[in-house]
FIMARDO-994343 format. One line per 4 residues: number of its first residue (from 1); their letters; for each residue x, y negated, z of C-alpha. Coordinates in steps of 0.5 Angstrom, whole numbers, plus 2048, in hexadecimal, padded with zeros to 3 digits. Example, Ala and Ser with C-alpha at 12.3 -4.5 7.8 and 13.67 -1.06 7.14 Angstrom:
BEGIN
1> AS> 819:809:810  81B:802:80E
END
This chain:
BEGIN
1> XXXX> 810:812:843  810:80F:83C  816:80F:838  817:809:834
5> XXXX> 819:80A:82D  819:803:829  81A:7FD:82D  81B:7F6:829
9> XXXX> 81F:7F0:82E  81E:7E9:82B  81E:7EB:824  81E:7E6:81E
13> XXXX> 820:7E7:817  822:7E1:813  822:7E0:80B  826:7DB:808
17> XXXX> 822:7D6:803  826:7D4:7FE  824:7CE:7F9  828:7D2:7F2
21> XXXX> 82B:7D8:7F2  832:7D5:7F1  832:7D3:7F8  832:7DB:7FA
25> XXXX> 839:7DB:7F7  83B:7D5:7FB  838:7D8:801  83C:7DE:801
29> XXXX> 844:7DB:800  843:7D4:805  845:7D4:80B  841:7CF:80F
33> XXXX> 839:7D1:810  834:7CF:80B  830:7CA:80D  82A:7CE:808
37> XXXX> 823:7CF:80C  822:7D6:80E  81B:7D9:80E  81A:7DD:814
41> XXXX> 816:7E3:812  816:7E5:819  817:7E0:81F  819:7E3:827
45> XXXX> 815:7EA:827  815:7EE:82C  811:7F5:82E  812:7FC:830
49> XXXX> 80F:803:82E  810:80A:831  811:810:82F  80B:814:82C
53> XXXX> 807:80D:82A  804:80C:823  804:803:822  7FF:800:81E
57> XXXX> 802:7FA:81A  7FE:7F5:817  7FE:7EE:813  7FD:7E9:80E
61> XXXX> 801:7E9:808  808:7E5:80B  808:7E7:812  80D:7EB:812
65> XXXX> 80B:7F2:812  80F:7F5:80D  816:7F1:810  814:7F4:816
69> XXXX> 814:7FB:813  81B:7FA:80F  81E:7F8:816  81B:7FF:81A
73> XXXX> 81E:802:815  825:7FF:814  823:7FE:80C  826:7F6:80F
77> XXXX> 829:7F3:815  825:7EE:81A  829:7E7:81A  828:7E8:821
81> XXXX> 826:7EA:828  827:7F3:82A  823:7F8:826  824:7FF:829
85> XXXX> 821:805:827  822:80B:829  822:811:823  822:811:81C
89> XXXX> 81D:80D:818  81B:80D:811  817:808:80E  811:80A:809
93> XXXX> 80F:805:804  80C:805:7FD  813:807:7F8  818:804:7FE
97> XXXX> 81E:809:7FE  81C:80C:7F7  822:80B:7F1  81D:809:7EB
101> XXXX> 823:80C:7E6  822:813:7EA  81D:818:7E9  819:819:7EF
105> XXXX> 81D:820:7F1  824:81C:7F1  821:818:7F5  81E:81D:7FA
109> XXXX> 826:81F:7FA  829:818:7FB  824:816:800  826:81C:804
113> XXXX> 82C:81C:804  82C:815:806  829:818:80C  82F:81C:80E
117> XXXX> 82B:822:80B  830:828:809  830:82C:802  82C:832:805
121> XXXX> 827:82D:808  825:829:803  823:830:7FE  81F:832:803
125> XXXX> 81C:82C:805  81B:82A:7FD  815:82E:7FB  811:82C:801
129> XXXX> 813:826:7FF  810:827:7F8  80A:82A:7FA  807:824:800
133> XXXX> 809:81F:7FA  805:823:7F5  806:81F:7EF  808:824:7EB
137> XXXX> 80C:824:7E3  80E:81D:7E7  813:81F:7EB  817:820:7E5
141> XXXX> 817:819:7E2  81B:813:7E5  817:80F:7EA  816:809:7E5
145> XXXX> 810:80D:7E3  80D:80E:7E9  806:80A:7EB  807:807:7F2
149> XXXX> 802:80C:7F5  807:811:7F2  80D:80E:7F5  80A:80D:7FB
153> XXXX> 807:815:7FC  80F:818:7F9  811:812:7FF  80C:814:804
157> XXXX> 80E:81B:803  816:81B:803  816:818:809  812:81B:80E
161> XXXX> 815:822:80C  81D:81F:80E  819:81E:816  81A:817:817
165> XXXX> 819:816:81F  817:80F:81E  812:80E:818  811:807:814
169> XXXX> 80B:807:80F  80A:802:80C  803:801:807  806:807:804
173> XXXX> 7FE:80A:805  7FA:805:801  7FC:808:7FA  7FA:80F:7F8
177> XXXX> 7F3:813:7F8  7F1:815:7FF  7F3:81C:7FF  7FA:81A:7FF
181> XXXX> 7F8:815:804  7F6:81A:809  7FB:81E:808  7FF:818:80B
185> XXXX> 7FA:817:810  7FA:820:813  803:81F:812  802:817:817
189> XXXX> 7FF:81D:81C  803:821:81C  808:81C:81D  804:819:823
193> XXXX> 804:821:825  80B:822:826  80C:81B:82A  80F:817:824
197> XXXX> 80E:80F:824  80A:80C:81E  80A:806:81B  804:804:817
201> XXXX> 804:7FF:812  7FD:7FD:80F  7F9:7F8:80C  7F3:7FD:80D
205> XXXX> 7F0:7FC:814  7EC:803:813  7F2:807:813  7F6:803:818
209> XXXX> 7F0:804:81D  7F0:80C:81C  7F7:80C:81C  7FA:808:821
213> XXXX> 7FC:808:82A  7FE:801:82A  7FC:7FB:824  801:7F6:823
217> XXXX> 800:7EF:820  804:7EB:81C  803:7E4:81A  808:7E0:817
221> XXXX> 80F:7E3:81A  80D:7E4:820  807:7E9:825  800:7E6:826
225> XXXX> 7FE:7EC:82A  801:7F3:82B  7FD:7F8:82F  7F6:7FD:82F
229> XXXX> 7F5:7FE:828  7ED:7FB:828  7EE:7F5:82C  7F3:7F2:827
233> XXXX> 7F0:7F5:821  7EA:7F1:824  7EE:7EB:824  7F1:7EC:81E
237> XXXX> 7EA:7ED:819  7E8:7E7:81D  7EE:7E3:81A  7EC:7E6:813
241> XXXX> 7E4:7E4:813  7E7:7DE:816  7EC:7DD:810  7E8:7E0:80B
245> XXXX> 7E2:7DA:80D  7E7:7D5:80A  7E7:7D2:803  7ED:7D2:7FF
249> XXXX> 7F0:7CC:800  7F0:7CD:808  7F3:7D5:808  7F9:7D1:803
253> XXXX> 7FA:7CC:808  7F9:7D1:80E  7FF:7D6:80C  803:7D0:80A
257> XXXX> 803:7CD:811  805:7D3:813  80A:7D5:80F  80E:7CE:810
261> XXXX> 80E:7D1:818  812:7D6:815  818:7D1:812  81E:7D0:817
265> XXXX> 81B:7D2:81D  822:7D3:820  828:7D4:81D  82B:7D8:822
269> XXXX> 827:7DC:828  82C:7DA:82E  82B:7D2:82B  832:7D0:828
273> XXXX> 837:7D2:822  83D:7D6:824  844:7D2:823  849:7D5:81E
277> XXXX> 850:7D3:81E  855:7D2:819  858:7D8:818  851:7DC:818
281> XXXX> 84F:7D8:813  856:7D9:80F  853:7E0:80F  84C:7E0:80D
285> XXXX> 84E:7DD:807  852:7E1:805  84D:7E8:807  848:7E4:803
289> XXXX> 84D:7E3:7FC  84E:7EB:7FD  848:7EC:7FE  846:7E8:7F8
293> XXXX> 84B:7EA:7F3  84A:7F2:7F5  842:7F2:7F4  843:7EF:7EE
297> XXXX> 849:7F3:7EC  844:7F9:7EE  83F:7F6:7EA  842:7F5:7E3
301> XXXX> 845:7FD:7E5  83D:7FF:7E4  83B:7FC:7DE  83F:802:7DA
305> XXXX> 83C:807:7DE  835:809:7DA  832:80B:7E1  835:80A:7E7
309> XXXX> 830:80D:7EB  831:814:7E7  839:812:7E9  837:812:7F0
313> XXXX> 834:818:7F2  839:81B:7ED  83E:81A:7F2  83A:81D:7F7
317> XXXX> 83A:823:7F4  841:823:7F3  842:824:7FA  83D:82A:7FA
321> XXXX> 837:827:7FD  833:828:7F7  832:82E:7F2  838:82E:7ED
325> XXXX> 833:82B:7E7  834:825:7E3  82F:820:7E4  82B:81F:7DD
329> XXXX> 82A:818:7DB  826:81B:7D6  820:81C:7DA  821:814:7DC
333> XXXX> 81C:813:7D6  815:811:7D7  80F:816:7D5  80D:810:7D0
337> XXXX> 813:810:7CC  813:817:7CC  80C:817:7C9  80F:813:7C3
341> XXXX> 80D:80E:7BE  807:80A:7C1  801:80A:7BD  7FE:805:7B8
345> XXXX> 7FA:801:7BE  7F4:7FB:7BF  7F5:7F6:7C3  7EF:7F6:7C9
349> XXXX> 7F0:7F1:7CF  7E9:7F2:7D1  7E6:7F4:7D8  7E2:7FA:7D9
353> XXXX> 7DF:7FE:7DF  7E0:807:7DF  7D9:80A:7DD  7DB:812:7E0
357> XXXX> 7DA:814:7E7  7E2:815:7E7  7E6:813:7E2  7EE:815:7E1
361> XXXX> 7F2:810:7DF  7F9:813:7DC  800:812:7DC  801:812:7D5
365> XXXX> 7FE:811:7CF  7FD:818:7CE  7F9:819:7D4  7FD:81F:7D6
369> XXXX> 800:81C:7DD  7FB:81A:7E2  7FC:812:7E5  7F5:811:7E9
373> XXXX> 7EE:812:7EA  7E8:80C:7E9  7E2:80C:7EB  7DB:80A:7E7
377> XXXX> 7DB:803:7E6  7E2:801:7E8  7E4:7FA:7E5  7EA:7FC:7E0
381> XXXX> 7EE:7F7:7DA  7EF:7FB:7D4  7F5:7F8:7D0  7F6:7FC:7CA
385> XXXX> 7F2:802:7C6  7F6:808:7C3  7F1:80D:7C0  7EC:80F:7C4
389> XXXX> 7F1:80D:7CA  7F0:806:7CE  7F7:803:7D2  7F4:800:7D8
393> XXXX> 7F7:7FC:7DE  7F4:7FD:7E5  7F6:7F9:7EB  7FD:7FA:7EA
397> XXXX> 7FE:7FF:7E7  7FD:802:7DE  7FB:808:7DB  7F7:80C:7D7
401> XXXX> 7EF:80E:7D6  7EB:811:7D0  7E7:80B:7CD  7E0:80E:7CE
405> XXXX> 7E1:80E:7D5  7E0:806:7D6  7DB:801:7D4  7DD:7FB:7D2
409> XXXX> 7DB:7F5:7D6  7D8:7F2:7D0  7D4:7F7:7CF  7D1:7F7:7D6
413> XXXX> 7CA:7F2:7D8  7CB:7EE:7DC  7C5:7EC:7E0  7C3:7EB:7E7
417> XXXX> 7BC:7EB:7E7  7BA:7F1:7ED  7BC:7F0:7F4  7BC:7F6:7FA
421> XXXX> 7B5:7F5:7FB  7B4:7F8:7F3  7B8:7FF:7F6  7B4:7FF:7FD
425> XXXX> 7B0:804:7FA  7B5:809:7F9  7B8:809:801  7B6:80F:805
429> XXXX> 7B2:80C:80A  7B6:80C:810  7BB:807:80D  7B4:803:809
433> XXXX> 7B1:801:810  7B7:7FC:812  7BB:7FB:80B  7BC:7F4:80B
437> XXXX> 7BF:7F5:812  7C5:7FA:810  7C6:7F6:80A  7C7:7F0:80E
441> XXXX> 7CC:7F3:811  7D0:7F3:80A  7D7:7EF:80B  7D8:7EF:814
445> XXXX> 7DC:7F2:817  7DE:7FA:819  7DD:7F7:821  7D6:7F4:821
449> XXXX> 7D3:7F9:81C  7D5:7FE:821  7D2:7FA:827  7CC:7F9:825
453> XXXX> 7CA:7FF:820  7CC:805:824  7CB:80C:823  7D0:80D:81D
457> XXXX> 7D5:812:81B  7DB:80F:81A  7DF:812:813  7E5:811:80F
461> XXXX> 7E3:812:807  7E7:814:801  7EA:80E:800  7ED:80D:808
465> XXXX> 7E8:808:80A  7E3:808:810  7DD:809:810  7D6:809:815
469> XXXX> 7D1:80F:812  7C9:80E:816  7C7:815:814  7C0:813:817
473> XXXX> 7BF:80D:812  7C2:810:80D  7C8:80B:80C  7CF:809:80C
477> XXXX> 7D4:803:80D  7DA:803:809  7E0:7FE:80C  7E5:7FA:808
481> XXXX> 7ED:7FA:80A  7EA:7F4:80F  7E5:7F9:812  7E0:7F4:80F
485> XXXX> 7D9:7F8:80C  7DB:7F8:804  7D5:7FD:802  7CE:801:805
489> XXXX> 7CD:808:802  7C6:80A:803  7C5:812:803  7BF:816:801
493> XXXX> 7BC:810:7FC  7B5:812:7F9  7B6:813:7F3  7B0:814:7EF
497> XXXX> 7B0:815:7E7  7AB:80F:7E6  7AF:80A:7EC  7B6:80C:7E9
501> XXXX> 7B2:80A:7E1  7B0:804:7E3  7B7:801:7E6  7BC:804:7E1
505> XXXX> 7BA:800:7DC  7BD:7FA:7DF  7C4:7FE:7E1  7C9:7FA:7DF
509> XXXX> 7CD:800:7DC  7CE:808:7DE  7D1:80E:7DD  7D2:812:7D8
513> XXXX> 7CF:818:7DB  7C9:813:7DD  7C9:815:7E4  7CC:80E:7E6
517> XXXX> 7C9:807:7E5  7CD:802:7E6  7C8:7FA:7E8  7CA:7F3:7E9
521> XXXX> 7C5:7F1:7EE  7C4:7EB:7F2  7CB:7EA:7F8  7CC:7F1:7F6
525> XXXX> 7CE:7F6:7F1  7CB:7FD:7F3  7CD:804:7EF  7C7:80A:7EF
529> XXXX> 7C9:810:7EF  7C3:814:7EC  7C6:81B:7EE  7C9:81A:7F5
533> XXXX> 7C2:816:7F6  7C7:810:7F9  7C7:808:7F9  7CE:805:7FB
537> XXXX> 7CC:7FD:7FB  7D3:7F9:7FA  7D5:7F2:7FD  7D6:7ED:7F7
541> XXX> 7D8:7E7:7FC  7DE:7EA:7FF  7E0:7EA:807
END
């Protein structure tokens, strides 16, 4: 018989809508009960899971994942209903738990002694620790410093080694490169090998699929569906086709009404306010005042401590729980401001694409510290040059790059004079006989790609994404986070030196070494590899 390990009864969690700041204040020493809204973030959710099984969590963004994963592991009280879980739990998400004013090896301390991890533990468990998160001269410097797929990797790694019983994962795979991901990916097996209970949260259906026993859906505060892993994430890709087919205004509209759902439900599970007499009252006020006068008085005491963190694990060393060493404020400094003045610089602002294969963008200006690999023709903002060094912006994150490894947007044509058909001499014959019927398959979804063109080998790639590889016709589909067609890549390509003169000439731009070209052709932007006799064609118009 399975062993039940978490079990949620009627659970909600409400959060309090203020109008202005002032009114938390107000809140905290009143008697009677506000009459403010209260947003429900999760509204009556009820499930069991058993020992041994890895739960797939899915969602669009505001549908509750992440409060679920802060109340799995106790990081915040449900406002109702009964939570029980049988074991320790520990949450994995990008920098939570991580004390930005300590350095990574601090913090490997702290958080396992927050564990209840002993001395003689935690310097065993260290340099294991070190090792898996890999993020090498980094682990001296405060956390600050840190780039979201590091704090992730020093995050992922702290906590899987204080062997958790229940583990909560929490988008903590969607930053670093992909051999750290599947480092992540061969320690979730070990974990589901040795009967531990998993709780996957993604926004990437690709890894859940390969991952998880069971799916649960949450939409709005509340489960749509929870059960075998391909029938909800059925129902789920068809929600998102259906939601991505709708106009601006529509999704504006849709995730408006819903999240109106949400406000004031209920205000109490069993259906009325709790009583509180007089003398109760008396007593609530006069905790609260305390409670108020004492924080403030806490709060005023820290302003004249220069690091009330290094303060903490000062304490704990006292009680020889640490090695006895003074804690160095000095390393709390950023490897920029130790390089020194900045240098003259030119203010840039202009887009621009990677022309390498590969190339490495760096922490600081020196390019001594290592931050992230971008693939050729990958999108950057350029905000400044110093010297012959560029520093970029990518998606969140800043760093960088020597100058001659990018091209800018301005100097790249842009025409869209050829289409698919200009490459068809290119194809191996396998996949030329039928290609305008692979291609159509651009944009649809996992299920009915697999339905109707058997025979494929299912992979995951390098950057942990799901793929259906025909070897016979010498092509594969990659899939989005949606597990929707992102890209076709066609193997084998008849690269002959008078076909590949005739098309380079209208290559939008490419790489350095000229082995890569970039085109901007008709409802797709395509990428020519000459020296591994590839062609990836890119969906422009977005599923």
């Amino acid at each position: 018989m399975l062993k039940r390990k978490v079990s949620f009864n009627r659970v909600s969690k409400s959060f309090s809508l203020y109008s202005k700041q002032s009114d938390k204040l107000i809140e905290l020493i009143k008697m009677k009960k506000s009459k403010e809204k209260n947003f429900y973030a999760l509204n009556q959710v009820s499930f069991e899971v058993f020992e041994g099984e890895t739960i797939g969590v899915v969602g669009v963004n505001g549908s509750g994942k992440s409060t679920l994963s802060n109340l799995l592991a106790g990081v915040v009280p449900q406002s109702s209903g009964s939570i029980d879980i049988n074991g320790d739990t520990s949450l994995i998400a990008i920098s939570v738990g991580l004390n930005n004013q300590l350095s990574g090896l601090e913090n490997i301390e702290l958080k396992c002694l927050m564990h209840g991890l002993n001395k003689e533990s935690i310097e065993k468990l260290t340099p294991r620790i070190i090792e898996f998160a890999d993020i090498g001269h980094f682990i001296n410097q405060p956390v600050k410093n840190y780039s979201s797929g590091m704090k992730s990797r020093l995050g992922f790694a702290i906590s899987v080694f204080t062997e958790p019983d229940v583990l909560i994962i929490d988008e903590a795979l969607s930053v670093g490169d992909e051999t750290f991901y599947q480092k992540c990916i061969n320690k979730i097996n070990e974990f589901k090998s040795q009967g531990k209970t998993i709780f996957f949260i993604s926004h990437s259906i690709s890894q859940i699929r390969t991952i998880s026993d069971r799916v649960m859906w949450l939409h709005f505060g509340k489960i749509k569906e929870f059960g075998d892993t391909n029938t909800v994430l059925g129902k789920y890709s068809e929600f998102i086709k259906w939601f991505n087919s709708l106009n601006d205004e529509e999704k504006r509209n849709y995730k408006n009404d819903n999240l109106g759902n949400q406000i004031n439900e209920r205000s109490y599970s069993d259906g009325y306010e709790p009583q509180v007499g007089p003398n109760l009252k008396k007593w609530k006020l006069f905790l609260q005042t305390c409670i108020l006068l004492l924080s403030i008085l806490i709060s005023g005491f820290l302003l004249f401590i220069e690091s009330p963190s290094a303060l903490l694990l000062t304490q704990f060393k006292n009680l020889n729980m640490f090695k006895e060493e003074e804690i160095d404020d000095s390393n709390n400094t950023s490897i920029l401001n130790s390089v020194g003045s900045s240098p003259s610089f030119e203010t840039i602002n202009k887009q621009a694409k990677i022309s390498l294969e590969q190339a490495t963008i760096y922490y600081d200006e020196n390019l001594e510290y290592k931050l992230d690999n971008l693939n050729f023709a990958t999108l950057i903002f350029i905000e400044e040059k110093f010297g012959d060094i560029y520093k970029i912006k990518y998606g969140e994150l800043s760093g960088y790059i020597e100058s001659d490894n990018v091209t800018l947007i301005e100097e790249i044509q842009n025409n869209r004079e050829l289409s698919v058909n200009d490459f068809h001499v290119l194809f191996p014959t396998q996949f030329k006989e039928a290609y305008e019927y692979y291609l159509s398959f651009i944009g649809s979804e996992y299920q009915e790609v697999n339905r109707l063109l058997t025979g494929a080998n299912e992979e995951i790639n390098n950057q942990g994404r799901t793929e259906l590889y025909y070897e016979f016709e010498n092509f594969s589909y990659e899939f989005n986070q949606n597990n929707f067609v992102d890209s076709v890549k066609i193997f084998n390509v008849n690269m002959t030196d008078e076909a590949l003169n005739n098309l380079i000439k209208y290559a939008t731009f490419q790489s350095k070494d000229k082995n890569l070209f970039y085109f901007e052709i008709i409802d797709f932007n395509l990428i020519l590899d000459a020296k591994k006799n590839t062609i990836v064609l890119l969906n422009i118009k977005g599923v």
